[in-house]
C-alpha positions as a Markdown table, in Angstrom:
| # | Residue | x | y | z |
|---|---|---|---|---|
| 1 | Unk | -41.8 | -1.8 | 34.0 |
| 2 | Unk | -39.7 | -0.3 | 36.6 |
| 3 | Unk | -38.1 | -3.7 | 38.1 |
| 4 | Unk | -37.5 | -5.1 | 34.3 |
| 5 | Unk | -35.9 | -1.5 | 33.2 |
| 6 | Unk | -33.5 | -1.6 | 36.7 |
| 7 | Unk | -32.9 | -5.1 | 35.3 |
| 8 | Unk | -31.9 | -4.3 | 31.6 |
| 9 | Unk | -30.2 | -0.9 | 32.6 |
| 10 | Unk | -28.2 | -3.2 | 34.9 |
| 11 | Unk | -27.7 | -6.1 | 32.3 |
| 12 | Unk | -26.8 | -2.9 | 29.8 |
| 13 | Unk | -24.0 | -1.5 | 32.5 |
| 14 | Unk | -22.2 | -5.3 | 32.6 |
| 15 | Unk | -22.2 | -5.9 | 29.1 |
| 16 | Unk | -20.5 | -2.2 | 28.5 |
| 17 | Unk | -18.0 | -3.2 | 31.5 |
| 18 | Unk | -17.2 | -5.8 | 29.8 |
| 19 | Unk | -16.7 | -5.0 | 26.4 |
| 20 | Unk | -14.3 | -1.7 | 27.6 |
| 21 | Unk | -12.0 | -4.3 | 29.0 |
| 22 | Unk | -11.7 | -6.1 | 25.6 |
| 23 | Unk | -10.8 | -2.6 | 24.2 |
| 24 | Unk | -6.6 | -2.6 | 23.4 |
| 25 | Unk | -4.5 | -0.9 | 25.6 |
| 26 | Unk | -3.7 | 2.3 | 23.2 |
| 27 | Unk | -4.3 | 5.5 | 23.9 |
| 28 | Unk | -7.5 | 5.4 | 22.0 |
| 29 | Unk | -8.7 | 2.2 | 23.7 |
| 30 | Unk | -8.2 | 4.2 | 26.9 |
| 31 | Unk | -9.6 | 6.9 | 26.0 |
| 32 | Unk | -13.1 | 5.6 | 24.3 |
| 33 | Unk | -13.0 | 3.5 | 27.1 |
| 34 | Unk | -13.4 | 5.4 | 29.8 |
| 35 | Unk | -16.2 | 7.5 | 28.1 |
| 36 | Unk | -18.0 | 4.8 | 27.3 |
| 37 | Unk | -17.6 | 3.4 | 31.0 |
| 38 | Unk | -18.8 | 6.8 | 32.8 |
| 39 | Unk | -22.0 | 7.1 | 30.0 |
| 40 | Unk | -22.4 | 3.3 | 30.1 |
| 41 | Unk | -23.1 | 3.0 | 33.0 |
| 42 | Unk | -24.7 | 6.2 | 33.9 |
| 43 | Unk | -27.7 | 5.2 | 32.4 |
| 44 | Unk | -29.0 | 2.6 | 34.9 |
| 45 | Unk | -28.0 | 5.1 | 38.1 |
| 46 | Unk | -29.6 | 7.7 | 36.9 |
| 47 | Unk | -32.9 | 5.4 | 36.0 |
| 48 | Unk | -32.7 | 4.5 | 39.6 |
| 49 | Unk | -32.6 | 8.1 | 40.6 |
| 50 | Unk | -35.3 | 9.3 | 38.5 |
| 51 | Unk | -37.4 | 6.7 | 40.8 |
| 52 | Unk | -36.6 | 8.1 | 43.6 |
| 53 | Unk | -37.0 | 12.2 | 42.8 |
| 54 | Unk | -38.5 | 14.4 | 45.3 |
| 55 | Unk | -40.4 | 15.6 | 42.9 |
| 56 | Unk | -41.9 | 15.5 | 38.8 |
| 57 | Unk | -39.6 | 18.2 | 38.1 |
| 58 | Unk | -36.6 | 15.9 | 39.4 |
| 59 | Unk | -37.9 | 12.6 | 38.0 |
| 60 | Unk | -38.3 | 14.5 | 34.8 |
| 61 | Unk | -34.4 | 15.7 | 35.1 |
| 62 | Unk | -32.7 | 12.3 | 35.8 |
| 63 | Unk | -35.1 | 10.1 | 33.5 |
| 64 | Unk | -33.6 | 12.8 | 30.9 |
| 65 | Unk | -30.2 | 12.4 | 32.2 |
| 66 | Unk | -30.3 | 8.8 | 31.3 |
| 67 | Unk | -32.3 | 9.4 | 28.3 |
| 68 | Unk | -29.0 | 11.3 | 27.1 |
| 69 | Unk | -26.3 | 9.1 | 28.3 |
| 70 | Unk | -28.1 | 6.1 | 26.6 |
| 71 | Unk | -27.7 | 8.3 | 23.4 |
| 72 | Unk | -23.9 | 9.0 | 24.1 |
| 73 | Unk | -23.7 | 5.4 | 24.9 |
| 74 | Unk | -24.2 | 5.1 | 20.7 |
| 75 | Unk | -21.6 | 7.8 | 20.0 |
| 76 | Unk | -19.0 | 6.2 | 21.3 |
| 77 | Unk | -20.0 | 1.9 | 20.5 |
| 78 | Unk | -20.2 | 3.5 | 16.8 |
| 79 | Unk | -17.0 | 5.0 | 17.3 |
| 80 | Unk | -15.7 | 1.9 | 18.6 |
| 81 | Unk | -17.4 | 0.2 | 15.2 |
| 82 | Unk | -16.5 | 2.5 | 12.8 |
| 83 | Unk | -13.0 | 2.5 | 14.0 |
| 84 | Unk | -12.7 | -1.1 | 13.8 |
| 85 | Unk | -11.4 | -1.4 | 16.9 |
| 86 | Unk | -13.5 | -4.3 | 18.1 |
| 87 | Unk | -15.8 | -6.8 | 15.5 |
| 88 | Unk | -19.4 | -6.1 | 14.7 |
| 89 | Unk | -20.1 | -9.1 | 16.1 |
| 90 | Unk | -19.3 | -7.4 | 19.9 |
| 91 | Unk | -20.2 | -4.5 | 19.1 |
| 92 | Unk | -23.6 | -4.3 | 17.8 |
| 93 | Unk | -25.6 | -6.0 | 20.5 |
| 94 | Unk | -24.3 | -3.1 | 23.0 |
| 95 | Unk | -25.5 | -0.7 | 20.4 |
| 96 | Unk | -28.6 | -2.1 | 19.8 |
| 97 | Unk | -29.3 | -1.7 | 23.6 |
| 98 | Unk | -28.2 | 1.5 | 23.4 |
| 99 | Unk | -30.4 | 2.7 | 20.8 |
| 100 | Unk | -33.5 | 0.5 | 22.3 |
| 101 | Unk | -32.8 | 2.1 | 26.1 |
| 102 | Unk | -32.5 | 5.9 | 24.4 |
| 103 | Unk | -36.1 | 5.3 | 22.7 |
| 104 | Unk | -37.4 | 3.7 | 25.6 |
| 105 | Unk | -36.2 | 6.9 | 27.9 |
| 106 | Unk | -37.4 | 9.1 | 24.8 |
| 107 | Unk | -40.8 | 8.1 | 25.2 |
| 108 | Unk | -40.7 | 8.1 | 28.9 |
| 109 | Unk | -39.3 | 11.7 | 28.8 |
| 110 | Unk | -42.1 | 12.7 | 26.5 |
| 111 | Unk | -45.0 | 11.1 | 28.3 |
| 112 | Unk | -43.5 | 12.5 | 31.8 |
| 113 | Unk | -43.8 | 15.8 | 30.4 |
| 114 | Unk | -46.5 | 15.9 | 28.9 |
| 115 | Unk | -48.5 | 14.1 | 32.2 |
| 116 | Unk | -47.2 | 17.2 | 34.5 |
């Protein structure tokens, strides 16, 4: 599970890279752009960190770290959606991925915690 979640954390970060540049140049563009770039792509490095903590209390931290920037990750696509600032067609395979990646790190959280 590890090397396929490194994978579709990775995949998840390109596809968000991506879809930020096809965001308009306004000031709102820039702005949900760049929150959804830093959240985006948070998820995968802090995944990767979790897998390398010193410790269950510090794999517990960052797999919860990326457990809630997954969940931001859906704030600001729906924004983006909502807003109609880019089609459903773009948006909602991001958000789907965002909302599959915050359940998976839900349930990792949980099991983590309750394992310690």
């Amino acid at each position: 599970m590890d090397k396929d979640l490194k994978t579709r954390t990775k995949k998840f970060a390109l596809e968000i890279i991506k879809l930020v540049s096809e965001l308009p140049k306004t000031i709102s563009g820039f702005e949900l752009g760049k929150q959804l770039i830093r959240s985006g792509t948070s998820v995968g490095a802090n995944y990767r960190s979790s897998q390398r903590g010193r410790s269950r209390a510090e794999f517990i931290s960052k797999l919860s770290i990326a457990q809630e920037e997954a969940y931001e990750s859906v704030f600001w696509l729906e924004l983006i959606l909502e807003s109609e600032i880019l089609t459903p067609e773009r948006v909602n395979p991001c958000l789907k991925e965002a909302n599959e990646l915050t359940s998976i790190f839900t349930t990792m959280v949980i099991n983590a915690k309750r394992n310690s």
